[in-house]
N, C-alpha and C positions, 0 to 999 in steps of 0.2 A: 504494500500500500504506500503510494506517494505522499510524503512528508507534506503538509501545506507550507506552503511558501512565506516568509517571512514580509511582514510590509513592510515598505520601503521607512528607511528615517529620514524624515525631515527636520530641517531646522530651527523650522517655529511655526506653531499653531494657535490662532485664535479661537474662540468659543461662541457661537450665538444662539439663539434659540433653537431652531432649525440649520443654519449651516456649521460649516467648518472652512475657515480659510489658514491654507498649509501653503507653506513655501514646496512647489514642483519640483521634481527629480525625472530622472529619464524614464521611469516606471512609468509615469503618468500621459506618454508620447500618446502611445493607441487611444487612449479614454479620448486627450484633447484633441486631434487630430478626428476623432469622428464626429464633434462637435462644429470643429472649426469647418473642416468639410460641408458639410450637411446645411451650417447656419452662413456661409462665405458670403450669397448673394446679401445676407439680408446685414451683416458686420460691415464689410469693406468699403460700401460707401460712405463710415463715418470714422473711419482711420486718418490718421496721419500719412502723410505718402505724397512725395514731390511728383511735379506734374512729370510724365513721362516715364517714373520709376518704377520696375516691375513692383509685384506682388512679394512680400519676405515667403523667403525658403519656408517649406513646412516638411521637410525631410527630417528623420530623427536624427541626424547629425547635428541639422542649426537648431533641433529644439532643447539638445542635452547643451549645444553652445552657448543658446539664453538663458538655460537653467544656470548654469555656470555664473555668467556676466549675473544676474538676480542673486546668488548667493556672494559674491563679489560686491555687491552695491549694498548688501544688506550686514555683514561683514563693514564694510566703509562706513554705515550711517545714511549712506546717501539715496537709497532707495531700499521699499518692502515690494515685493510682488507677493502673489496669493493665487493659490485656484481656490474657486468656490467650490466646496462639495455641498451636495445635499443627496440625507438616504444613502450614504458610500457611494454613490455618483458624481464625475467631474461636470458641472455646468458653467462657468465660466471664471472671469478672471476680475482681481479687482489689484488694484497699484497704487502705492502711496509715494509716489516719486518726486524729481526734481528739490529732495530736503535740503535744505538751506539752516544753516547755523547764525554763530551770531549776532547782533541786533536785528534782525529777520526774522530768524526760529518759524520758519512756512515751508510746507510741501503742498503738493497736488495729486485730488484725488483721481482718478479714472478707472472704469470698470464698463463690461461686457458682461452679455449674459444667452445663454442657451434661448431662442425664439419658444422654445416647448415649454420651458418654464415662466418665461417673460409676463408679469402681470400679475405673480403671485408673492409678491411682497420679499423674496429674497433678496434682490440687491438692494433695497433698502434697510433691508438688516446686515447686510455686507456693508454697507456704507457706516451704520454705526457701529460695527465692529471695530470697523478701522479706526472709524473719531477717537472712539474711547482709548484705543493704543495709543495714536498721535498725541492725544490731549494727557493721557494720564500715567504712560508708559517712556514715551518717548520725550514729554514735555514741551511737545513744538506750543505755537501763540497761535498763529491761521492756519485753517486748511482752503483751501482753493476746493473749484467744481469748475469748468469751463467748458459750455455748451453750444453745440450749434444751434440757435433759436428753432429751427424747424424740426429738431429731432425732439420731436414731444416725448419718446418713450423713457430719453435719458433725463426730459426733466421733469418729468410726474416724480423719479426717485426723490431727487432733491425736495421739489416741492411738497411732496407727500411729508416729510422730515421738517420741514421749516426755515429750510439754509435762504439764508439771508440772499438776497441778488442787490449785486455790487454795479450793476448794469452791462450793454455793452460795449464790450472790444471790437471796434472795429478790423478786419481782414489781420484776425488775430492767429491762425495756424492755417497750414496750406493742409487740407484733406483733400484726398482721392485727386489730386491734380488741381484744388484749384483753394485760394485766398478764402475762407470764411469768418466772418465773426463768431463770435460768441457770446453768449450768457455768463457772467461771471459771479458766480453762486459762493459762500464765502462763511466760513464760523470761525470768531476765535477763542481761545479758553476763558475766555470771560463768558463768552454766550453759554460754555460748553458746559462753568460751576454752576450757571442758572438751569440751563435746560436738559443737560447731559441726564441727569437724572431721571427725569420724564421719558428720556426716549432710550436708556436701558430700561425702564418699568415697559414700556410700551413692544421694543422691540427685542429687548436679549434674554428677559429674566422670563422662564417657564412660569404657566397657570399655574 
């Protein structure tokens, strides 16, 4: 009888009501790969990506390469990545990048999510998961949210949560080839000792 397999170790795991965000290993290639596959049409028109630049590798060589570079940024301070599991299922990714240290103390948030599960309240419980590390783990001051106005699905998250909107950036990142604005969605630990509380009660802490 075949021994079951040992799960992979990862670096760090957050906790939420329903998900789990783990920093990726190369184990995790098949799961996120038939996600990314499946959900491609409906993600890549809200990516980053200069005009005329292919599509990033999704070969499991560049994906054990990004696992790599994310445990490296995470190691440095300077960035978290995460998959979202829910149920022992990979459904997508959420990132607490671009961390910035003194007089600053700011990163930014961004996150994806599986079209299958989209609408059922997990990335916005991914999105508090993260705060509460930012804010009470990691000690930053702001976290950033930066939205294309037209992608409603990404700001029901926010808005469902209450992040403050700082207005528009105008032709503030170049997606899918071309200059967009954004919605610039924003908490800092001061909102986070007033309301952080409310939305662990609401979104992390089990009935």
């Amino acid at each position: 009888m075949r021994a079951a397999s040992a799960p992979p170790v990862r670096s760090l795991e957050l906790v939420g009501r329903r998900v789990r965000l783990c920093t990726m290993v190369d184990a995790d290639y098949a799961a996120w790969y038939e996600v990314r596959s499946r959900c491609r049409d409906w993600l890549v028109p809200w990516e980053p990506r200069s005009k005329g630049a292919p599509l990033p590798p999704e070969d499991s060589a560049s994906f054990a390469a990004r696992c790599a570079m994310r445990e490296r940024e995470r190691q440095l301070g300077t960035g978290f990545g995460f998959g979202i599991f829910f149920e022992g299922r990979f459904v997508g990714e959420i990132t607490l990048s671009s961390v910035q240290r003194g007089p600053f103390q700011n990163a930014s948030i961004g996150y994806w999510i599986d079209r299958d599960v989209a609408g059922s309240g997990l990335t916005p419980e991914a999105v508090v998961v993260v705060l509460q590390y930012a804010f009470e783990s990691l000690r930053l001051h702001r976290i950033e949210v930066a939205i294309i106005p037209r992608n409603s699905a990404s700001r029901r998250v926010v808005e469902k949560l209450g992040l403050r909107s700082e207005g528009v950036a105008f032709g503030f990142l170049e997606i899918n080839g071309a200059w967009e604005d954004h919605v610039r969605y924003a908490m800092t630990a001061e909102e986070w000792t007033v309301r952080g509380p409310g939305l662990a009660a609401a979104w992390l802490v089990r009935p």
